[in-house]
N, C-alpha and C positions, 0 to 999 in steps of 0.2 A: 811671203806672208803666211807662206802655211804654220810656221813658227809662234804665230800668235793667236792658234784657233784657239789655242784654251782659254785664252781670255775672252772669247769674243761667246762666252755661254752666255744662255737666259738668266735669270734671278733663279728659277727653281734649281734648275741643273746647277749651280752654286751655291745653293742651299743645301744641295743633298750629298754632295764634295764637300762641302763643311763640317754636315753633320757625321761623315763617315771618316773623316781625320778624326775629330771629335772623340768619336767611338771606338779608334784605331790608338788613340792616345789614352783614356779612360783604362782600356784592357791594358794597357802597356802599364799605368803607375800600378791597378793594383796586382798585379804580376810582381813587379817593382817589391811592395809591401809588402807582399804573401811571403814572397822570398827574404824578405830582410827577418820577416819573424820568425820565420822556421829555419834561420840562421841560429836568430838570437836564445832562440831554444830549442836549439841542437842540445844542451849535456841533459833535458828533459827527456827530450823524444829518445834518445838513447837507453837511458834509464829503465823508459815503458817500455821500450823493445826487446832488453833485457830481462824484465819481470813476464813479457808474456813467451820470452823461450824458455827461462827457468818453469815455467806454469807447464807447457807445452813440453819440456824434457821430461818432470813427474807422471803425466800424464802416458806420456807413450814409453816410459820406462820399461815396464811392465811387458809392454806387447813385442819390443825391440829384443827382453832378454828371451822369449816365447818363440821369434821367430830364430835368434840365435841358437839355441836349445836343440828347434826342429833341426836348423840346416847339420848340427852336430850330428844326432841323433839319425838321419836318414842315411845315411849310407849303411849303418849299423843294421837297421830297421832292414833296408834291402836284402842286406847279407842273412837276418834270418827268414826272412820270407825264400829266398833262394832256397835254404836250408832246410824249412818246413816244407817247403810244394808239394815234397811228397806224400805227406802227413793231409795235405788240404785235397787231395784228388782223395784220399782213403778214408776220411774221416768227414771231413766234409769242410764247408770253406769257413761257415760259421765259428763249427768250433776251434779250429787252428786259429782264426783270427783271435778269439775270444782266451785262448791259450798264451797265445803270442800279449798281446794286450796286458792280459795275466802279469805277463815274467816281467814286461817294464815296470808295473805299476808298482811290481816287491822292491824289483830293484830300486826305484822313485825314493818307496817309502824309504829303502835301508837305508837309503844314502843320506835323507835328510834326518834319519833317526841319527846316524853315525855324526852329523854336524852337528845336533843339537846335542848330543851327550859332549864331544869336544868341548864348547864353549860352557858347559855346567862345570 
């Protein structure tokens, strides 16, 4: 007989078994829907996805070519810091830096002078 406890509930206690199928079926269709629509427009949601990485590659272009630049630029940077130490115990730290700083910033300029006269 133990086989047929479930039957043997009160009205409430089957009420509340009803109502929780109910609600257990409810969640299930619009899961069901959610999903058929974000099927159905899939080549939209694609599209947006696409406009906000092309947004999101402009954006961080900039900072990507900046940290590429650094990572080039540092070893070079090391090698004349090596190269100055001497100059920074004797002179002092400030101005070797300020020296140093200096020589990139000609070389910067020459280099984007020498592109832009190429393309004129």
């Amino acid at each position: 007989m133990r086989r047929f406890d479930n039957f043997r509930r009160s009205r409430n206690e089957q009420d509340k078994l009803l109502a929780k199928i109910c609600i257990y079926a409810f969640i299930l269709l619009a899961a069901l829907i959610l999903f058929e629509k974000v099927i159905g427009n899939l080549p939209n949601i694609g599209s947006s996805i696409a406009k906000a990485t092309n947004y999101l590659n402009t954006l961080t272009a900039p900072f990507l070519m900046g940290f590429a630049i650094a990572y080039v630029m540092n070893p070079f940077l090391n090698f004349f810091e090596k190269v100055f130490k001497k100059f920074i115990n004797l002179v002092g730290l400030n101005i070797a830096i300020s020296i140093l700083y200096g020589l990139v910033l000609v070389n910067r300029f020459l280099l984007i002078l020498s592109i832009f006269v190429k393309f004129i």
